[in-house]
C-alpha positions in Angstrom: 0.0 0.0 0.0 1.5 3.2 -0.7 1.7 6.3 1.3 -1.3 7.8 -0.2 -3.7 4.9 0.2 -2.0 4.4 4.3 -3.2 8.3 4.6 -6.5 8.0 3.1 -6.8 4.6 5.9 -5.8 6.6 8.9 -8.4 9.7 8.4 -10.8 7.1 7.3 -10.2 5.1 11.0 -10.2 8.5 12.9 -12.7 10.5 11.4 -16.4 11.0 13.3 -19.1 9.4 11.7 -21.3 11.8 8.8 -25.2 11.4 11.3 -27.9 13.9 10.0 -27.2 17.7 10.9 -28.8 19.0 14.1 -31.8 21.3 13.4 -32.3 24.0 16.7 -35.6 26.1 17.0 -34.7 30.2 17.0 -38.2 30.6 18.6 -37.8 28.4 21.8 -33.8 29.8 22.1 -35.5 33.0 21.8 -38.3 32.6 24.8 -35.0 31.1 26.6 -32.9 34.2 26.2 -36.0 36.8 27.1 -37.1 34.7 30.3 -33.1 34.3 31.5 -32.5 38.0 30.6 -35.7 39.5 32.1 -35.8 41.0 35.7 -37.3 38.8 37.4 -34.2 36.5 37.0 -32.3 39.4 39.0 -29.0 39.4 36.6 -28.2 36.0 37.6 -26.1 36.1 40.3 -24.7 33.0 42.3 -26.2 32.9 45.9 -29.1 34.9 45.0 -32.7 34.6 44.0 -31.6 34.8 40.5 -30.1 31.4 41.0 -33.0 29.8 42.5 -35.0 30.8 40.0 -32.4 29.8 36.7 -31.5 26.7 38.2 -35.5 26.0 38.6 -36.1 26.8 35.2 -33.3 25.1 33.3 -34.2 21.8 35.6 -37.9 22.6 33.9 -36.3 22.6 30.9 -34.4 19.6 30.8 -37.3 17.7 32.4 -39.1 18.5 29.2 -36.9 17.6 26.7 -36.8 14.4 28.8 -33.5 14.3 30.0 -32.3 12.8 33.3 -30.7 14.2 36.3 -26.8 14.3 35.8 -25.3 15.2 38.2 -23.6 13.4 41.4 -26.5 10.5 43.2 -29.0 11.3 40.9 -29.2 14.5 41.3 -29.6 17.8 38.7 -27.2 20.0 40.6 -23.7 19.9 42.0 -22.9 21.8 44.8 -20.1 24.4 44.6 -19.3 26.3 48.1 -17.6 29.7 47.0 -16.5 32.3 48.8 -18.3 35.7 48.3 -16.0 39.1 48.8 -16.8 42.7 48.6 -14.6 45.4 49.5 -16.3 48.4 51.2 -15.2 52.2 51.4 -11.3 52.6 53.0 -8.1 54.0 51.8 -5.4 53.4 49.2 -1.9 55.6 49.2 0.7 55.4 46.8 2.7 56.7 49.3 1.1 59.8 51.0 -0.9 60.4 47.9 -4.2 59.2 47.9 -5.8 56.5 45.1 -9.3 56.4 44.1 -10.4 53.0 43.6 -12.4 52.6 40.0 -10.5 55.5 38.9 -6.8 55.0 38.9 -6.7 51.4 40.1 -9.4 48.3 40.7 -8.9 45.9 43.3 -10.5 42.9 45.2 -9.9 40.1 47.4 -9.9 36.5 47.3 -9.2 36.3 51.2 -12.0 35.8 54.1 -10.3 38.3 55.8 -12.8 41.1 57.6 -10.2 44.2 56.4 -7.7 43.9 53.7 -4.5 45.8 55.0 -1.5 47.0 53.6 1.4 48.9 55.6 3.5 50.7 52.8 4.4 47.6 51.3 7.5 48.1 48.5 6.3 48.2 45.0 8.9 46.0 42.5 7.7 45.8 39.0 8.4 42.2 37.5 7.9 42.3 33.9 5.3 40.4 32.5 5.5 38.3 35.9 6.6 35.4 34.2 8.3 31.9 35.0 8.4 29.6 32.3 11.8 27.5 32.4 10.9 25.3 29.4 10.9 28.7 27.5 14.2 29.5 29.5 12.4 32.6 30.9 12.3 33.8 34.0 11.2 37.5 34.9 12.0 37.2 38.8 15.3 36.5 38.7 15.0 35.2 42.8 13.9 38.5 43.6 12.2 38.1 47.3 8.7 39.1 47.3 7.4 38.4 50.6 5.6 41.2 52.2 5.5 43.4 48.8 3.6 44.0 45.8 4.3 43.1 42.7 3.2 45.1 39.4 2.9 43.5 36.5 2.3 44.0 32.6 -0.9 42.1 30.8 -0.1 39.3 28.4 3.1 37.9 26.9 6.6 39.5 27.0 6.9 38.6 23.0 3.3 40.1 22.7 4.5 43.8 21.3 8.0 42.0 19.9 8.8 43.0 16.3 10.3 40.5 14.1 13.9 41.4 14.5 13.3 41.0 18.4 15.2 37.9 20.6 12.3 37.4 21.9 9.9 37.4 18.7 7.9 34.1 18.5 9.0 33.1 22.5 5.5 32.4 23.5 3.2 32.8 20.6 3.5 35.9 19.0 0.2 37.7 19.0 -1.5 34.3 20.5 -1.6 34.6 24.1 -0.4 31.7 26.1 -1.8 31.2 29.4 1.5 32.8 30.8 -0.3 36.0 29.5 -3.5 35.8 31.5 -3.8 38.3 34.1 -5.2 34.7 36.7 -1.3 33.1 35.9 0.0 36.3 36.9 -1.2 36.8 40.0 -1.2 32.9 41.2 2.7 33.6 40.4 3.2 36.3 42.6 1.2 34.8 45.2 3.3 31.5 44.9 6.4 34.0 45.2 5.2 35.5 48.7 3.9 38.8 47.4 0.8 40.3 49.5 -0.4 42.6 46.5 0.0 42.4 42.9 -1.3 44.8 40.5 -1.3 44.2 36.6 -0.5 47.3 34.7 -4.0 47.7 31.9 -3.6 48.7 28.4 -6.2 47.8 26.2 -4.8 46.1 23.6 -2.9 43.4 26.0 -5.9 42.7 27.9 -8.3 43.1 25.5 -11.3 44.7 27.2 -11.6 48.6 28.5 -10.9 49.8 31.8 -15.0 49.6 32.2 -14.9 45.6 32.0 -12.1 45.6 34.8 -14.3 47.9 36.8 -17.7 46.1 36.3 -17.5 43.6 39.2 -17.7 46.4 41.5 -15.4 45.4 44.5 -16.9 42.3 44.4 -14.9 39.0 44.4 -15.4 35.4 44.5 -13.6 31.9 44.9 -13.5 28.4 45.5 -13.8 27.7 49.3 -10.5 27.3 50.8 -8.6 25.2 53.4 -6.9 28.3 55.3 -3.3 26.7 54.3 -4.3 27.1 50.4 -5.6 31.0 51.0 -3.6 33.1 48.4 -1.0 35.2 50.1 -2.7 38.4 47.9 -4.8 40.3 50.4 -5.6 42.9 47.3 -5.2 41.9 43.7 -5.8 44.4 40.5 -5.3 46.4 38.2 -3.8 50.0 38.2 -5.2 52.5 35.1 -2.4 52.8 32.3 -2.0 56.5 32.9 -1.9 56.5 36.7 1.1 53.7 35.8 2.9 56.0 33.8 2.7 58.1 36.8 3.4 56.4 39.6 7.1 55.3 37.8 7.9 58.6 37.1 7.7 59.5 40.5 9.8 56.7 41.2 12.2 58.0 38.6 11.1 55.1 36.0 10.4 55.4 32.8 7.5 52.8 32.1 8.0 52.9 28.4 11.4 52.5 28.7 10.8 49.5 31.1 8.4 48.0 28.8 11.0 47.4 26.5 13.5 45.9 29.1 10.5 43.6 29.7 11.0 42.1 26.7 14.3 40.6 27.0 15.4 37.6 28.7 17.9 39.0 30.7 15.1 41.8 32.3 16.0 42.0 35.7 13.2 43.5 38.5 12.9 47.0 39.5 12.2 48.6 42.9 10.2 51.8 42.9 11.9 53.1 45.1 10.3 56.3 47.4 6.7 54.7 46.7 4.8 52.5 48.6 1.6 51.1 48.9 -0.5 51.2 51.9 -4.1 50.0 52.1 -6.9 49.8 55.2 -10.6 48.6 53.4 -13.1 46.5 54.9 -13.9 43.6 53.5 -17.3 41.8 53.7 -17.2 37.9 53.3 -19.5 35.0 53.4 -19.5 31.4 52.1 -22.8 30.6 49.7 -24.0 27.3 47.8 -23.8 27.9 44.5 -24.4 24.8 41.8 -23.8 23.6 38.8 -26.6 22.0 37.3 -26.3 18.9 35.1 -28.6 17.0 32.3 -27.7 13.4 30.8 -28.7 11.1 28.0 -27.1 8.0 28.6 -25.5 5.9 26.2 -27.1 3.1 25.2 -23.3 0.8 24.1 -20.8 2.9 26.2 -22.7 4.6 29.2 -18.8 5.2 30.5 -17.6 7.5 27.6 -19.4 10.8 27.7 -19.5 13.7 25.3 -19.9 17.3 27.4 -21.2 20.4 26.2 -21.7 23.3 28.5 -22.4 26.7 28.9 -22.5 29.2 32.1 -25.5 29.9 33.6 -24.4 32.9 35.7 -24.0 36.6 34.8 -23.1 39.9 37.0 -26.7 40.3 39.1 -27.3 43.8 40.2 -24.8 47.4 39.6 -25.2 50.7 39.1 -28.5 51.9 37.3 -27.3 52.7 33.5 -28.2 55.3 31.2 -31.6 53.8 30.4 -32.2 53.0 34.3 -31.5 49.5 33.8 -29.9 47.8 36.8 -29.9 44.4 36.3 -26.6 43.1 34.2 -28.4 39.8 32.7 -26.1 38.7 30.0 -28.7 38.2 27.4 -25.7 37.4 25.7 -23.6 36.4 27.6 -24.8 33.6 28.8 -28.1 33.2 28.3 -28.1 32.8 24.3 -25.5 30.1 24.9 -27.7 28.5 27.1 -31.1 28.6 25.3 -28.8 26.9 22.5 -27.8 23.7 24.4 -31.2 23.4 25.7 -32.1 23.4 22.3 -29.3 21.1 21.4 -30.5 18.2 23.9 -33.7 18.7 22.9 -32.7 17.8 19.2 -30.2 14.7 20.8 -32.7 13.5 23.1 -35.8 13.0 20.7 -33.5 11.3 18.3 -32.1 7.7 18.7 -30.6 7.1 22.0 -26.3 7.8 21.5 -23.8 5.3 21.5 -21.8 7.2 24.2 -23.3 9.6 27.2 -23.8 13.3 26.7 -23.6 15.4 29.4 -25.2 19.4 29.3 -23.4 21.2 32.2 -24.2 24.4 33.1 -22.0 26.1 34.9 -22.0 28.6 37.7 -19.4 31.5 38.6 -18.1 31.6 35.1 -17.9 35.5 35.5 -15.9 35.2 38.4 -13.2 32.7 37.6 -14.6 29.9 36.0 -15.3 28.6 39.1 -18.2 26.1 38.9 -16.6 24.4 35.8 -12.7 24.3 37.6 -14.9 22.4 41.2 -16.0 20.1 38.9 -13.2 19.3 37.0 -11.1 18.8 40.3 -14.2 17.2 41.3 -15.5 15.2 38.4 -18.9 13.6 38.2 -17.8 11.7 35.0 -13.7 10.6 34.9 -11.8 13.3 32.6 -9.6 10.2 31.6 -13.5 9.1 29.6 -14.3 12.5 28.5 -14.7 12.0 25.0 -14.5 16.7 24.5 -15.9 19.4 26.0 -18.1 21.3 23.8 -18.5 25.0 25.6 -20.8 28.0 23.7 -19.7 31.6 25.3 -21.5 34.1 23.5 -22.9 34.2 19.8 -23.1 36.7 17.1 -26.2 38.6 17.0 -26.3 40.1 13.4 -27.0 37.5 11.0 -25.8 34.3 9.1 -22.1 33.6 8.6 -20.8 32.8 5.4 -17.6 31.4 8.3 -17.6 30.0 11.8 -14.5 31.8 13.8 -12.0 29.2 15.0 -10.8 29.8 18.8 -7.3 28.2 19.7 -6.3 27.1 16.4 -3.6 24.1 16.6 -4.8 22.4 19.6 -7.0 19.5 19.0 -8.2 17.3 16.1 -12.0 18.8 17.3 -10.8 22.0 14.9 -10.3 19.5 12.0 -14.0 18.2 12.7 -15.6 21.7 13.0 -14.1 22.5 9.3 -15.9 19.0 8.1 -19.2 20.2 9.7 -19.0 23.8 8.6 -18.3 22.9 5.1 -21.1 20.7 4.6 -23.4 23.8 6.1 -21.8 26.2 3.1 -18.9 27.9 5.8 -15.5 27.7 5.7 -13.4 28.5 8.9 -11.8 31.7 9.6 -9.4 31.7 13.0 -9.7 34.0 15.5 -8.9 37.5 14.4 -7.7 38.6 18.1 -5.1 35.4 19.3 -3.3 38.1 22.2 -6.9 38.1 24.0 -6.5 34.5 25.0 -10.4 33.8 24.9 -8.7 30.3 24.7 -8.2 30.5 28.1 -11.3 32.5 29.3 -14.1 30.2 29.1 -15.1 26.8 31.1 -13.8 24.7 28.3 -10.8 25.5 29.1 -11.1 23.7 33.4 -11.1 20.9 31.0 -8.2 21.4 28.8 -6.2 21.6 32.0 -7.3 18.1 32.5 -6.5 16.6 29.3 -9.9 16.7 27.6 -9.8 17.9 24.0 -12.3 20.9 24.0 -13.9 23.5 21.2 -15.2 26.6 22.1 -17.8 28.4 19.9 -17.5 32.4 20.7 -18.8 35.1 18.6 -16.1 37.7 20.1 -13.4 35.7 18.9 -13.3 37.4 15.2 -15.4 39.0 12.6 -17.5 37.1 11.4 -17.9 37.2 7.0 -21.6 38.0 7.3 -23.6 37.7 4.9 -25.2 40.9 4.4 -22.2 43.9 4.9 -19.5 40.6 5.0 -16.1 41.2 7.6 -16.7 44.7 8.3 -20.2 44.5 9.3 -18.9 41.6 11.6 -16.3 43.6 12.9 -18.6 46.5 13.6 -20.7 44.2 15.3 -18.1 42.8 17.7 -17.1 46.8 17.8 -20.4 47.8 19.2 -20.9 44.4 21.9 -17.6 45.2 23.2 -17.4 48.4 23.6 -20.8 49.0 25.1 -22.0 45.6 26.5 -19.9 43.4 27.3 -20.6 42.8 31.2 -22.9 45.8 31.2 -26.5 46.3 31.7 -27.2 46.7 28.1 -26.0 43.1 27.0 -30.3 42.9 27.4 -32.5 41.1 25.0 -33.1 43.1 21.9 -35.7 42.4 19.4 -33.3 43.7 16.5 -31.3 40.2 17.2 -30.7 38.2 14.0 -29.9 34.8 15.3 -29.3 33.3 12.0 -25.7 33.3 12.7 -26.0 32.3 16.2 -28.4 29.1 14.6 -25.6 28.5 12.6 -23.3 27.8 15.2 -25.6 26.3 18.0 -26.2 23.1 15.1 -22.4 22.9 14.1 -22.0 22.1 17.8 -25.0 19.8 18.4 -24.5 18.4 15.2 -20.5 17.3 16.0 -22.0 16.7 19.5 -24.3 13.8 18.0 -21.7 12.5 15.9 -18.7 12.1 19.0 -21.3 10.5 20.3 -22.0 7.9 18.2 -18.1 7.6 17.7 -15.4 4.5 18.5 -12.8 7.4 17.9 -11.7 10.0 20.4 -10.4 13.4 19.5 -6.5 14.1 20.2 -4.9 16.7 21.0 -1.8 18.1 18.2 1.9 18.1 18.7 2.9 21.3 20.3 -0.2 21.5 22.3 0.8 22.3 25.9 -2.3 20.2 27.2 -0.9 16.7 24.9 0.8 15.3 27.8 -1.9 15.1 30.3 -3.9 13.1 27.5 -1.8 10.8 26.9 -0.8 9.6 30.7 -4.1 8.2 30.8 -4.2 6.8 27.0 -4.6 3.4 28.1 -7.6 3.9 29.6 -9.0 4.6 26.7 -8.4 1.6 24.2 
């Protein structure tokens, strides 16, 4: 047999199985979206009424369709104990000058402490806060920590390289490993001693306007905690780009010029020397039950191997009224139109033939806060990652129309991306990857608790590029994403609006059920690439899987 022939054999023995497309209903995603989204549902908060009342209706939901209770003894929900922070009114200094929180810097804690203090605790900037010794890179350089607070730049220290730069192409280029998340940096500086940490915002690093870091509002959440694994961070942040620039200079630094010293291996950390940082703010905590709540078709040949899908369930609850008096911050979309599309999605599976494998429809709490309900389950599992077949996630949809593309998150990591272009060319689409890599949305939705456990993922998000529309094409995508981003994203207008297209949205809801039905009806599991930093894990456990 020649080479040809031997390749044509091995896609042929890996490839899903071609089962009829997965048809969704825009009218019952649309009642889903409108009842999630309206007040009553309170914004959606975790430990609220909003959650009694989503976690009633999506049970409802899923007893309709006919699916069965998935999650641990029989049950629809998994509890998931977080702790709830808010910081109250106190001071901030840089030195003897006073900071005003929202303004020039946003902070929060993750500790159930009942005042978050500071006592003019050194400031050392650290680069991009990075420790990566299979990259050779290493921005502490031992530099002792303990009792200070570090400040930090967003993403990767190649991120603003130019070609001609040593460190060009170090850690992805303009594709943000997780080394350039802002959660990385500060579990680093925690790790490291360091009782503050403060990453330095630009928008184009982290992605999002200083509105988005501002929109929680003091307010924090986080796993429960044995005291022993608290972080060490009594206030983590962000400080506001211009009120960086001007805290170095009165250090004598140049942050520009810094910046650039960032980049290069042999960046040493800098002191500011004459400013500290002092801090005295209450802090209210409490511990609440929040859940994730779970739906299951069983398999009818391999009950053990399941296929999971999810979606977030939770959005920001209550702020500040808005311009139009709206209080409520209900992520209509964000998450709610993910939602009514895997509701719709097991309602397709469910009233077809029973699957081969399990599916599982998780739907996850605290997503807004950390990814918190998916990471308790995946260091809690219901269903053993090692017999995940993938985790299927939808994180916000386009709004304005069909797609003559689907946008590809994460491109490179998995064989799922291989199956996606299958699917999307037999719906008319081709695949176009995500136009914004340095944002890491790789790394920003509940897909991704399960990447860190070896489970091949795909996540569907309609921020992660413009999509070719096909009435206006990229630009009317782009101006789309322009107007979601810059005005709703987290805020209260993310709201239901009957000017919504869903076409596109359709599109992409029955791409995922459609390669959820047919993983499901698979012998074959999805693998992750070479040069995929999440590989390894998979394949500890391969023989579990034959």
């Amino acid at each position: 047999m020649n080479h040809k022939l031997l390749l044509a054999a091995a896609l042929l023995a890996t490839s899903l199985p071609a089962h009829a497309k997965v048809t969704v209903d825009p009218a019952r995603i649309t009642r889903d979206v409108k009842t999630l989204a309206s007040d009553a549902f309170e914004g959606r908060a975790p430990g609220t009424k909003g959650e009694e009342r989503t976690i009633g209706y999506l049970i409802a939901r899923m007893q309709e369709a006919g699916l069965e209770p998935g999650g641990p003894d029989g049950q629809w929900l998994q509890t998931v104990p977080l702790l709830h922070t808010t910081l109250g009114q106190g001071t901030m200094r840089f030195g003897g000058t006073p900071v005003t929180p929202g303004k020039e810097i946003y902070v929060s804690t993750l500790r159930p402490d009942d005042a978050a203090r500071i006592d003019k605790a050194p400031l050392v900037f650290v680069g991009y806060g990075v420790s990566a010794p299979e990259r050779q890179w290493d921005d502490f350089k031992g530099q002792d920590l303990k009792g200070k607070v570090a400040v930090i730049l967003i993403n990767d220290p190649d991120f603003a390289a130019t070609p001609g730069d040593a460190v060009a192409g170090k850690f992805g280029g303009r594709t943000m490993t997780y080394y350039g998340r802002w959660t990385y940096k500060f579990e680093e500086a925690a790790r490291r001693g360091a009782i503050g940490a403060l990453i330095v915002h630009d928008t184009p690093g982290a992605g999002y306007g200083w509105n988005v870091v501002t929109s929680p509002r003091g307010e924090n959440y986080d796993i429960v905690r044995k005291p022993e694994d608290l972080t060490s961070l009594r206030l983590q942040g962000w400080i506001e780009g211009g009120a960086a620039q001007a805290l170095f200079t009165r250090a004598g630094l140049d942050l520009t010029t810094l910046r650039k010293a960032a980049g290069r291996a042999d960046f040493r950390p800098v002191e500011l020397k004459g400013v500290t940082f002092s801090a005295d703010v209450p802090v209210t905590h409490e511990e609440i039950a929040s859940h994730n709540v779970l739906g299951r078709i069983p398999g009818a040949k391999r009950a053990d191997e399941v296929v999971s899908l999810g979606a977030h369930w939770d959005a920001y609850g209550k702020g500040a009224p808005d311009a139009q008096g709206r209080v409520y911050r209900a992520g209509a979309n964000d998450d709610a139109l993910g939602i009514g599309g895997l509701l719709e999605i097991a309602r397709a599976l469910k009233a077809g033939p029973a699957p081969d494998r399990s599916v599982v429809f998780a739907f996850w709490t605290a997503e807004e806060r950390g990814l918190l309900g998916s990471e308790f389950y995946a260091a809690n599992p219901i269903y053993p990652m090692e017999k995940t077949v993938a985790n299927l996630a939808i994180d916000i949809l386009q709004t304005a129309g069909a797609a003559n593309d689907v946008v590809l998150v994460g491109q490179g990591q998995d064989t799922l991306e291989d199956d996606m272009a299958r699917i999307a060319k037999a719906q008319g689409r081709t695949v176009t990857p995500e136009s914004l890599p340095e944002r890491g949305l790789f790394y920003r939705a509940d897909h991704f608790s399960f990447a860190k456990r070896g489970v091949p993922v795909l996540l569907q998000m309609g921020i992660a590029g413009a999509s070719d529309l096909k009435q206006g094409g990229r630009a009317a995508g782009q101006a789309w994403i322009d107007r979601y981003t810059g005005q709703c994203y987290h805020q209260a207008c993310d709201a239901w609006d009957a000017s919504w297209n869903l076409a596109g949205a359709v599109q992409d809801i029955e791409l995922v059920g459609t390669m959820a039905q047919e993983l499901s009806n698979s012998t074959g599991w999805p693998e992750w690439k070479a040069g995929s930093e999440f590989k390894a894990v998979r394949d500890r456990s391969a023989g579990v899987r034959r």
